[in-house]
C-alpha positions as CSV (number, residue, x, y, z in Angstrom):
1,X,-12.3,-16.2,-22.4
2,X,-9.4,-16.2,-20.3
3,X,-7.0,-19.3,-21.8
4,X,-3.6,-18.6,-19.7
5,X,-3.0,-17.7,-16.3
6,X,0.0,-16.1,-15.2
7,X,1.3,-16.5,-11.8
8,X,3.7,-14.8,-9.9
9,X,5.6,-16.7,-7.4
10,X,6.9,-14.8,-4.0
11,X,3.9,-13.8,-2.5
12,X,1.6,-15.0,-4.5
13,X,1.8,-18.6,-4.9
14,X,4.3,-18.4,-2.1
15,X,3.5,-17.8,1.7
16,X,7.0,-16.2,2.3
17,X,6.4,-12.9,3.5
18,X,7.8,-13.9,7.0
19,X,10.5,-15.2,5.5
20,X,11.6,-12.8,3.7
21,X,11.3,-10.0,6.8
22,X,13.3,-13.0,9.0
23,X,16.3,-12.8,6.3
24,X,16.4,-9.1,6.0
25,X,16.3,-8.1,9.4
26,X,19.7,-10.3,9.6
27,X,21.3,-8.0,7.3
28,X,20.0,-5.0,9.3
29,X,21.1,-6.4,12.5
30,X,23.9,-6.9,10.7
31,X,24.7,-3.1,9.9
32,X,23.1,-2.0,13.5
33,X,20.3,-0.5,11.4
34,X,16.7,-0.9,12.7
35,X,15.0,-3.9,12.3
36,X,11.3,-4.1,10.0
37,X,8.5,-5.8,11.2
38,X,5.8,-7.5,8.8
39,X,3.8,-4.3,8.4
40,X,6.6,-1.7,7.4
41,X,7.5,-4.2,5.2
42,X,4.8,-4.5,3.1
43,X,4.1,-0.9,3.4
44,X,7.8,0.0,1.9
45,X,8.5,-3.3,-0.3
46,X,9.2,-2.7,-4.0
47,X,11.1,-2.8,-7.1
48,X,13.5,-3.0,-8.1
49,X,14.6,-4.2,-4.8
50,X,17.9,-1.7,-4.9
51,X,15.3,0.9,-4.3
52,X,14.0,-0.8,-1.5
53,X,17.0,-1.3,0.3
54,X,18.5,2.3,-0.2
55,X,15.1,3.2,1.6
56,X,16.2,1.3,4.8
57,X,19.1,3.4,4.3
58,X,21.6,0.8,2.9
59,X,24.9,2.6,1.5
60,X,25.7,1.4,-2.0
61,X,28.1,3.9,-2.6
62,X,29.9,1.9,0.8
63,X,29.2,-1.0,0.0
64,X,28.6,-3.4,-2.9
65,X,24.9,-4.4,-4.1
66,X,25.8,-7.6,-5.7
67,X,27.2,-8.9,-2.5
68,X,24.0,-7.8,-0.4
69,X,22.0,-9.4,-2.5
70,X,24.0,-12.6,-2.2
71,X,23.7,-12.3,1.4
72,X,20.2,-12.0,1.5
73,X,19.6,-15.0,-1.0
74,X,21.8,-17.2,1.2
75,X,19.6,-15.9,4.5
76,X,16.7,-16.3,2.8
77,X,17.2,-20.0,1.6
78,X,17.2,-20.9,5.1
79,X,14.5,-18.9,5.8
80,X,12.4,-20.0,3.1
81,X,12.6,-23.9,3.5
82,X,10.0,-23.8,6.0
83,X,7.7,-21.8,3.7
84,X,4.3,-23.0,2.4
85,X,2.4,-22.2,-0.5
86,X,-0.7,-20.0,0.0
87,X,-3.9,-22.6,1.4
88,X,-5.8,-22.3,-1.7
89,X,-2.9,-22.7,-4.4
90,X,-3.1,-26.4,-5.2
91,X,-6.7,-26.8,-5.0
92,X,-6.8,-23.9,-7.3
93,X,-4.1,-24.9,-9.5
94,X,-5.8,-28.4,-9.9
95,X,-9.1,-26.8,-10.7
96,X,-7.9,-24.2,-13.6
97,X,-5.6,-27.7,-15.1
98,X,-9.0,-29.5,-14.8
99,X,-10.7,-26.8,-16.6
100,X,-8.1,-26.8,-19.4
101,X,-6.4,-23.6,-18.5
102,X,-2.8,-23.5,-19.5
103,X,-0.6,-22.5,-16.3
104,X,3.0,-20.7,-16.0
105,X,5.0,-18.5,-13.6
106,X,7.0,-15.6,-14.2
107,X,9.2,-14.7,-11.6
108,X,12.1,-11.7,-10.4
109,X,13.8,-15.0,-8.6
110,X,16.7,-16.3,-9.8
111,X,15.7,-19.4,-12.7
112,X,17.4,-22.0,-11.4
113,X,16.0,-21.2,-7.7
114,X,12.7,-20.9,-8.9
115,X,12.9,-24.2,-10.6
116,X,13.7,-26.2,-7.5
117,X,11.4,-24.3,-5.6
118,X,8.4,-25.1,-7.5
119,X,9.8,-28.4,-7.6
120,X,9.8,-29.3,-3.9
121,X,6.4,-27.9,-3.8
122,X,5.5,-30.2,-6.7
123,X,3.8,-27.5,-8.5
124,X,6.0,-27.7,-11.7
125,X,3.2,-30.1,-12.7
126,X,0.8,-27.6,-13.6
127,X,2.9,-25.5,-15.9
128,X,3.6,-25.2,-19.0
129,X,6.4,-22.2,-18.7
130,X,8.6,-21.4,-15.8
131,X,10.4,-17.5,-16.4
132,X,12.9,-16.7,-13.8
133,X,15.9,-14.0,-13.7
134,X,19.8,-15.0,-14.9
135,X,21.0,-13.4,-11.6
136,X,19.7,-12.7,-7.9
137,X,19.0,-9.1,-7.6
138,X,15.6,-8.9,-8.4
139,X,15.3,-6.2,-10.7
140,X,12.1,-6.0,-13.6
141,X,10.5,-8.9,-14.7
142,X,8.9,-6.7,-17.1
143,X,11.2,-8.2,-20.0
144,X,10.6,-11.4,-18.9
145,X,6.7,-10.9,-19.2
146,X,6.8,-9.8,-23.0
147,X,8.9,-12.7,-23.8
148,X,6.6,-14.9,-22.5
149,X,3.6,-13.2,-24.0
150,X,5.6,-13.6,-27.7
151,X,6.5,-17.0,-26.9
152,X,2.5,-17.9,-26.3
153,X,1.2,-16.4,-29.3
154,X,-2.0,-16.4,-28.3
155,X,-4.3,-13.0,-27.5
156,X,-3.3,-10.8,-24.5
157,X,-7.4,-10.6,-24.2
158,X,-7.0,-13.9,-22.9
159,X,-4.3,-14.0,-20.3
160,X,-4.4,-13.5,-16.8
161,X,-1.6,-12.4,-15.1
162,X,-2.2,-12.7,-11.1
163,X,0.5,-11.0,-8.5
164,X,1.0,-9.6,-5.4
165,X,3.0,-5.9,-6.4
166,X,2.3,-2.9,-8.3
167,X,5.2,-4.5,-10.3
168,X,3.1,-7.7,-11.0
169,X,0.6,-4.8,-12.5
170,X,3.4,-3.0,-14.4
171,X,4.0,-6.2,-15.7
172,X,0.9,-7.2,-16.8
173,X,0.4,-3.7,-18.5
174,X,3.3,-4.3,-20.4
175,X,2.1,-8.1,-21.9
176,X,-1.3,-6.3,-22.3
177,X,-2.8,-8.9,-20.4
178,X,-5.4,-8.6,-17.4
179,X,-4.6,-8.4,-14.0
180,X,-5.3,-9.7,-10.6
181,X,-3.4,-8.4,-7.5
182,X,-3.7,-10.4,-4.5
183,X,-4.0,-8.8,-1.1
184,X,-1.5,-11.3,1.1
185,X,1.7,-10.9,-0.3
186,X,4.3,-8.9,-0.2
187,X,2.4,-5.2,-0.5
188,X,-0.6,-3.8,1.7
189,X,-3.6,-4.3,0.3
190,X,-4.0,-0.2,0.6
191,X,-0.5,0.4,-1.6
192,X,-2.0,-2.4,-4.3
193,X,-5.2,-0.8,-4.3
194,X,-4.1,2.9,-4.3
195,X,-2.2,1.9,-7.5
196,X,-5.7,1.1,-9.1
197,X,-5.3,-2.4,-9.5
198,X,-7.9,-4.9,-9.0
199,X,-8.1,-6.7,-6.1
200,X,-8.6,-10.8,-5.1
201,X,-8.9,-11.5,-1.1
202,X,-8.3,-15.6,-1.9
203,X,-6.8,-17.3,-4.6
204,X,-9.8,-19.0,-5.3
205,X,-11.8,-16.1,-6.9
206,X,-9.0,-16.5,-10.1
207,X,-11.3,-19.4,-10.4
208,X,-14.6,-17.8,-10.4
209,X,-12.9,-15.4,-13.0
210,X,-12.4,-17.5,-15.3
211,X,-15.8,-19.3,-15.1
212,X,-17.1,-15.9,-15.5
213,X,-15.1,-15.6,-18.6
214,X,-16.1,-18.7,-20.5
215,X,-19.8,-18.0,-19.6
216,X,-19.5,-14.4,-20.9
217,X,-18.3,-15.5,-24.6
218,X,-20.6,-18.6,-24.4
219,X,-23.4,-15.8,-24.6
């Protein structure tokens, strides 16, 4: 019986994809270096995101991470207040709460972003912990997963974790936890699934998961 889901934010939860291409290409334009659209994106994301960047052939021994990432973080706050969460979040959200399932979000964004984000999108309401990074430069979250998974105390047999990266499964691998990777975030649906993860097309289906779940140990 699954008892606690997981969710990842950016991506996930999130509908920021665009947002996230809009402030990085500034930084790109920036450097005269050639723009991304939506699909090399998602085709080259990852993490850490220093590895991503050095890919788009970004200089760090030029110039300084730290103050890249700042940039991007300021360009994507912009960005990203026009962002939505994905269609099926709240009604999905409101149906686990409903069902009794305890809710939190672990998250490589920054803690007290994430806090505010979730926030605005009233969201907050469903969760019982909120894990977030102490700086910007969204490295592993993979710490921040075991923590949480101590902190619980409850079975890994009965978490959920639900992403949108091969990180989000790295992640999950390291709680011990189960994991669902959804296909509309910020990594094709052919990397996610080439990585032998298991795949959700709408948020929804966490639902029918976790119906299946209870039924199963009901039996």
């Amino acid at each position: 019986m699954i008892r606690h889901v997981i969710w990842d934010w950016n991506g996930t939860l999130l509908d920021d994809v665009d947002h996230a291409v809009s402030a990085l290409n500034l930084l790109l334009d920036a450097r005269a270096m050639p723009r991304l659209d939506r699909d090399r994106y998602r085709e080259h994301f990852g993490f850490p995101v220093r590895n991503f960047y050095e890919h788009l052939g970004f200089d760090f021994g030029r110039e300084d991470f730290v103050t890249v990432s700042e940039s991007f973080i300021a360009h994507y706050k912009r960005a990203a207040e026009t962002a939505q969460v994905h269609a099926e979040v709240r009604s999905t959200m409101s149906a686990l709460a409903t069902a009794g399932i305890a809710q939190s979000v672990v998250s490589a964004m920054e803690l007290t972003m994430l806090r505010g984000m979730l926030h605005s999108h009233a969201l907050d309401q469903h969760l019982t912990h909120i894990r977030g990074l102490d700086h910007l430069h969204a490295t592993s979250k993979v710490a921040l997963g075991v923590e949480l998974m101590n902190t619980l105390g409850a079975p890994a047999s009965e978490t959920l974790f639900v992403g949108d990266t091969l990180h989000d499964l790295e992640t999950a691998n390291a709680m011990g936890c189960q994991c669902l990777l959804f296909v509309h975030g910020h990594q094709t649906k052919a990397r996610l699934a080439a990585g032998g993860a298991q795949l959700i097309d709408a948020l929804s289906e966490v639902v029918e998961l976790v119906r299946t779940h209870a039924t199963a140990s009901d039996q």
